[in-house]
RODO-2510 file (C-alpha; in nm, 4 decimals, decimal comma):
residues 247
     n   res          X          Y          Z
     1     x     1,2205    -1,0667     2,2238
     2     x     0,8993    -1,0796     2,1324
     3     x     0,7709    -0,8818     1,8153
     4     x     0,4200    -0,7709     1,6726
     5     x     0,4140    -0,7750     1,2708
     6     x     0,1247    -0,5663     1,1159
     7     x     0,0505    -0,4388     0,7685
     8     x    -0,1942    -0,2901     0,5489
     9     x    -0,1541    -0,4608     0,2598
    10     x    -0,3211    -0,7538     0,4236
    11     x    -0,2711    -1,0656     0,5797
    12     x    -0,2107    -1,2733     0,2294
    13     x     0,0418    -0,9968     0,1022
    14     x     0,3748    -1,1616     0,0094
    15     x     0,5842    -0,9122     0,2137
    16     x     0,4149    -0,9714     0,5248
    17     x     0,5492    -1,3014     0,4767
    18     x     0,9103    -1,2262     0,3885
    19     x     0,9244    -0,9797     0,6854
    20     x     0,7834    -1,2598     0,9631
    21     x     1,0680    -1,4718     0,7651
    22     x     1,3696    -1,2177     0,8315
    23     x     1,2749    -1,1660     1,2070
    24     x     1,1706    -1,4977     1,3226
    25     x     1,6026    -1,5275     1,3842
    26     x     1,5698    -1,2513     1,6031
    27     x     1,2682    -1,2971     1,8193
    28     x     0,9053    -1,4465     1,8477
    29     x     0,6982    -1,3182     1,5989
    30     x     0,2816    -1,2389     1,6252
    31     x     0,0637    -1,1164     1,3642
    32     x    -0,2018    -0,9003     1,3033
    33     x    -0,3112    -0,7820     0,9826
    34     x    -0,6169    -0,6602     0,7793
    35     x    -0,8346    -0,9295     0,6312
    36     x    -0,8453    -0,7176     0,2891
    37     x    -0,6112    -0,4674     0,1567
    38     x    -0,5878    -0,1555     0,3519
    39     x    -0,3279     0,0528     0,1642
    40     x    -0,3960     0,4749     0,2272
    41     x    -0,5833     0,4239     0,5581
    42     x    -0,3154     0,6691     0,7364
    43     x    -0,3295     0,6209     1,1067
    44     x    -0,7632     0,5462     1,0766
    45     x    -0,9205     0,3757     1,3558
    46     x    -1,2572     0,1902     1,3612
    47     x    -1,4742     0,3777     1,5111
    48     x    -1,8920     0,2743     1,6207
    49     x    -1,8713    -0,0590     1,4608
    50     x    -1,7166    -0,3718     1,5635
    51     x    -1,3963    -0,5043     1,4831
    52     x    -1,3610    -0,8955     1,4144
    53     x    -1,0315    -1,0999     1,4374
    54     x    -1,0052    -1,4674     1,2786
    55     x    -0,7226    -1,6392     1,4051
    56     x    -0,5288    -1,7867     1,1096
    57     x    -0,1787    -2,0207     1,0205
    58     x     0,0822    -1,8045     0,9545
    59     x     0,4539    -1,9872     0,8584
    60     x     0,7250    -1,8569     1,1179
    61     x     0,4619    -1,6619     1,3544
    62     x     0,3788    -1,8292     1,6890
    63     x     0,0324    -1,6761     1,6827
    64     x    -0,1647    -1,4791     1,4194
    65     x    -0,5145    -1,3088     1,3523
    66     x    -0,6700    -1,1406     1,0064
    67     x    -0,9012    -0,8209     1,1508
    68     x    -1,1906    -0,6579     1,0069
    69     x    -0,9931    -0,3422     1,0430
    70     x    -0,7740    -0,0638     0,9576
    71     x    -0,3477    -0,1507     0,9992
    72     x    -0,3628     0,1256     1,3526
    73     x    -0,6644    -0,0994     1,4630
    74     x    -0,4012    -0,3933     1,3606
    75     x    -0,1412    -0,2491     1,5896
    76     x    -0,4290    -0,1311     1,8861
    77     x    -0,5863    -0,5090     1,8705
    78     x    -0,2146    -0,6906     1,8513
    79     x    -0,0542    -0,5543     2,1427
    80     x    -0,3767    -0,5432     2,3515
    81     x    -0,4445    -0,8669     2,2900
    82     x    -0,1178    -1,0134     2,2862
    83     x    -0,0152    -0,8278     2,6354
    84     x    -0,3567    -0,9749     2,8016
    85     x    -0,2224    -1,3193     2,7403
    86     x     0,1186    -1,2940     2,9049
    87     x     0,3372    -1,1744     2,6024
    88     x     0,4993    -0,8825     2,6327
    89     x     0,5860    -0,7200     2,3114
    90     x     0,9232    -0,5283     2,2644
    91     x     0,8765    -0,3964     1,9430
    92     x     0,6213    -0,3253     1,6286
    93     x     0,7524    -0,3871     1,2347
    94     x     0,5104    -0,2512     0,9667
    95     x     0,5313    -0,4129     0,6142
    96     x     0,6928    -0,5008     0,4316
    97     x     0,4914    -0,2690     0,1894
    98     x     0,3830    -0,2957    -0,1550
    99     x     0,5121     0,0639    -0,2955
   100     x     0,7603     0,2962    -0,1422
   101     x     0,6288     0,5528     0,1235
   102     x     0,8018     0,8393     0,1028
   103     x     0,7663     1,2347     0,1020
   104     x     0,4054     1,3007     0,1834
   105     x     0,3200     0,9270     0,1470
   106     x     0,3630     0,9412     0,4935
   107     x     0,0727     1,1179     0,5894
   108     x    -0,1607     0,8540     0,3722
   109     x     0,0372     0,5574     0,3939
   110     x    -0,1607     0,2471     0,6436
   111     x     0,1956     0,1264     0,6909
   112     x     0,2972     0,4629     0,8690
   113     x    -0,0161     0,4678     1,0245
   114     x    -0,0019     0,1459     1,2204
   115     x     0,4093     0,2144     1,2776
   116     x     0,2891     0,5354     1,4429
   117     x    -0,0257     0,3768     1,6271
   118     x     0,2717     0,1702     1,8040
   119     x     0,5401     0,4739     1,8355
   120     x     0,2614     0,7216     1,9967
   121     x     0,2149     0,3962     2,2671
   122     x     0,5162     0,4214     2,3946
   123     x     0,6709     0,0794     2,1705
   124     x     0,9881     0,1137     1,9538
   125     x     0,8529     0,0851     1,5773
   126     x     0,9753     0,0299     1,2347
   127     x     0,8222     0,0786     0,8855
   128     x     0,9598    -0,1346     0,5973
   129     x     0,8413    -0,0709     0,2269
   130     x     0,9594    -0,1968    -0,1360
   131     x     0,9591     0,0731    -0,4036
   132     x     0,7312    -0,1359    -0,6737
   133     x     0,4080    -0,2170    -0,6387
   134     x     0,4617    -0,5644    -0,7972
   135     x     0,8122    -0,6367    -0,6348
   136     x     1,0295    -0,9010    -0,7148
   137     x     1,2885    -0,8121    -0,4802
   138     x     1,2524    -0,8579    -0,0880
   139     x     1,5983    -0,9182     0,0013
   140     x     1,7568    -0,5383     0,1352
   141     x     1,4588    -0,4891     0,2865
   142     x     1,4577    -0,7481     0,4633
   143     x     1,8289    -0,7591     0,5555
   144     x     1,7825    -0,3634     0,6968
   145     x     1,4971    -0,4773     0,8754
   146     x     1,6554    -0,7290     1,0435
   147     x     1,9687    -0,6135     1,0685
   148     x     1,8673    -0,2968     1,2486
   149     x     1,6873    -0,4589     1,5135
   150     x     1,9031    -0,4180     1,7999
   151     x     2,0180    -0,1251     1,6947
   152     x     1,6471     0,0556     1,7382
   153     x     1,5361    -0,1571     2,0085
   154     x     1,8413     0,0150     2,2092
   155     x     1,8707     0,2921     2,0653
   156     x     1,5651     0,4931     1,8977
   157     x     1,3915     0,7455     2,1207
   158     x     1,0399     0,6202     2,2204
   159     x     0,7891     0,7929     1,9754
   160     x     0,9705     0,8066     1,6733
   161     x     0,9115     0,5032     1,3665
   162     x     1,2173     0,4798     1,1606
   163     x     1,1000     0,4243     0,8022
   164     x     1,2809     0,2060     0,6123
   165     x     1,2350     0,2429     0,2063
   166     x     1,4281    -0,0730    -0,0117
   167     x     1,4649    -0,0505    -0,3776
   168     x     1,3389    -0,3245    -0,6191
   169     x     1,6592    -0,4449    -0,6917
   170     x     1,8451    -0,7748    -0,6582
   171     x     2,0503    -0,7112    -0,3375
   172     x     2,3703    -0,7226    -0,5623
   173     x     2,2589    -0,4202    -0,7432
   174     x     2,1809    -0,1802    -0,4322
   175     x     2,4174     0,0916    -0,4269
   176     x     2,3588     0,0928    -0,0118
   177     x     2,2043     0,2909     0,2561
   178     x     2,1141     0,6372     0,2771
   179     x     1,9853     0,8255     0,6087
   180     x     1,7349     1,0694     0,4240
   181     x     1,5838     1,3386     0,4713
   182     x     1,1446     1,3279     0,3688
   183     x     1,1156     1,5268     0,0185
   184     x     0,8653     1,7046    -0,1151
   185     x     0,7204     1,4345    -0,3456
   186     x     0,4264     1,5296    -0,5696
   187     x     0,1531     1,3728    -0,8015
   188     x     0,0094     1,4233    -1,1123
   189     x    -0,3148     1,3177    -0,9852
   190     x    -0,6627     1,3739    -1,0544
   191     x    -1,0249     1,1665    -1,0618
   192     x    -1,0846     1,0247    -1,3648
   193     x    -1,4956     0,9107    -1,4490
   194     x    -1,5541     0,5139    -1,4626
   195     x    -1,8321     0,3437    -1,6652
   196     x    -2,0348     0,2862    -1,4014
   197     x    -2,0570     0,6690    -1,3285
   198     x    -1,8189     0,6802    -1,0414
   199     x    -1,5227     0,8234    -1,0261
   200     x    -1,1260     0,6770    -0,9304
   201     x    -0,8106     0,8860    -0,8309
   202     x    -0,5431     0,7800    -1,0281
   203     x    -0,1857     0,9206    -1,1042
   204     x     0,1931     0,9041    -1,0603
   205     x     0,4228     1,0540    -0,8538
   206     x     0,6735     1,3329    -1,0199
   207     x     0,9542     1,5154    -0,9015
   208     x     0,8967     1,8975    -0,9248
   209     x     1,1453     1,9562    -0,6351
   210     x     1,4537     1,8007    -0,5890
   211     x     1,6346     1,8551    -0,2479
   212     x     1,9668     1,7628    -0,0888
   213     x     1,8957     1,4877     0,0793
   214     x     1,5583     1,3693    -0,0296
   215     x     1,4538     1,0444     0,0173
   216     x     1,2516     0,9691    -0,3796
   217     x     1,6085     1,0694    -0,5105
   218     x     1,8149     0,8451    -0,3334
   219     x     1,5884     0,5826    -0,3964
   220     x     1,5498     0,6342    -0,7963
   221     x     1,9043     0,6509    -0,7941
   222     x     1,8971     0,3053    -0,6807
   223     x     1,9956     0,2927    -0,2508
   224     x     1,8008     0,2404    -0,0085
   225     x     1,6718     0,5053     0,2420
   226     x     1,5988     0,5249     0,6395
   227     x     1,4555     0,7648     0,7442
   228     x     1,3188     0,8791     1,1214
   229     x     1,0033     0,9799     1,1877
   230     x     0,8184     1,1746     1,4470
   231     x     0,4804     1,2775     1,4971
   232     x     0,4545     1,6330     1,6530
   233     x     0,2576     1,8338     1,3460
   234     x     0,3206     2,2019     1,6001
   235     x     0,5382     2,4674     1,3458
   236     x     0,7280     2,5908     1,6012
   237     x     0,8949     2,8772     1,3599
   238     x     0,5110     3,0057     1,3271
   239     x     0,4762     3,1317     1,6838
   240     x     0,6847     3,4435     1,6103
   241     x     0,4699     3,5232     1,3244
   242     x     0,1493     3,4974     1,4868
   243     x     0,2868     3,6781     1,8004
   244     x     0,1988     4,0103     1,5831
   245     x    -0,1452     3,8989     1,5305
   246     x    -0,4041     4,0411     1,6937
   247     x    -0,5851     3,7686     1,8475
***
């Protein structure tokens, strides 16, 4: 099996490295990640500027670049590039992330974005993520990523990126796995003035909503989450509504 590994947190970023680590067992790995950090790009593409790639050493991959680009121009450039050589890739991982993505983290999160860049080709994709931004703890993450594998590969409908959200916790100390549904996870966010006279968004998330189900809770609670994804943004239960417009 051959498998693409992309990220957004960049191509230095520690768990990029423990996920090319967990699935080397499992499969040839190839990387392509950003040069720089990329976190919040969503699913952003490069567009009327060029895009470069700098192949680079990367322990357990057999072949690796660092692009000039977003983590969906990571995904584009890897399997385009990859495929015109002669390798055929099976499947797309995404992470592992710095920071959890879920809720509406999904919609800004580069490690979504380049999951779904792969899903909306056609490729079976998974999104792995760590909820700290300074984690210490790789290990269920890593295990669910691996573990799962097979599992998606023959399983998971073509489209969809099963998101995969690990707490920062020794392994011993995760309660387990929850399938989850995405919350409605808020900020308390706003732009706050710098000295130079710019401004920086900065905030933290809060939960005003709790729901059955929801993916923050189980995760602050201390399990792990999976979640599946898809990518159709139509509300369906709309078209009766506007059916007594007149339009």
């Amino acid at each position: 099996m051959n498998i693409l590994v992309v990220n957004d947190d960049g191509i230095k970023a520690e768990g990029l490295f423990q996920l090319v680590q967990a699935l080397k067992a499992k499969g040839d790995v190839y990387v392509c990640a950003p040069d720089e950090q990329q976190s919040a790009k969503s699913h952003s593409i490069t567009l009327g500027k060029n895009v470069f790639a700098r192949p680079v050493d990367f322990p357990g991959a057999c072949e690796s670049f660092a692009l000039s680009g977003t983590p969906a121009d990571c995904t584009k450039f890897g399997l385009q590039f990859f495929e015109e050589a002669g390798i055929k890739i099976d499947m797309v991982y995404s992470g592992i992330n710095m920071g959890s993505n879920l809720g509406r983290d999904t919609l800004y999160s580069g490690t979504i974005g380049a999951a779904a860049e792969a899903a909306l080709d056609g490729y079976k994709a998974v999104a792995v993520s760590v909820d700290s931004h300074t984690p210490k703890h790789y290990e269920k993450a890593c295990q669910l990523a691996a573990d799962l594998l097979d599992q998606v590969y023959e399983k998971l409908d073509a489209g969809y990126v099963l998101s995969i959200n690990a707490p920062d916790l020794p392994l011993s100390e995760v309660k387990g796995t929850k399938l989850s549904n995405l919350g409605p996870r808020y900020y308390d966010d706003k732009f706050y003035e710098c000295e130079d006279g710019g401004y920086k968004l900065s905030g933290r998330p809060c939960f005003n909503v709790i729901c059955e189900n929801q993916d923050s809770v189980y995760l602050r609670d201390g399990y792990a989450t999976i979640t599946p994804l898809h990518f159709d943004f139509t509300a369906y239960e709309q078209f009766k509504n506007l059916g007594g417009w007149e339009i």
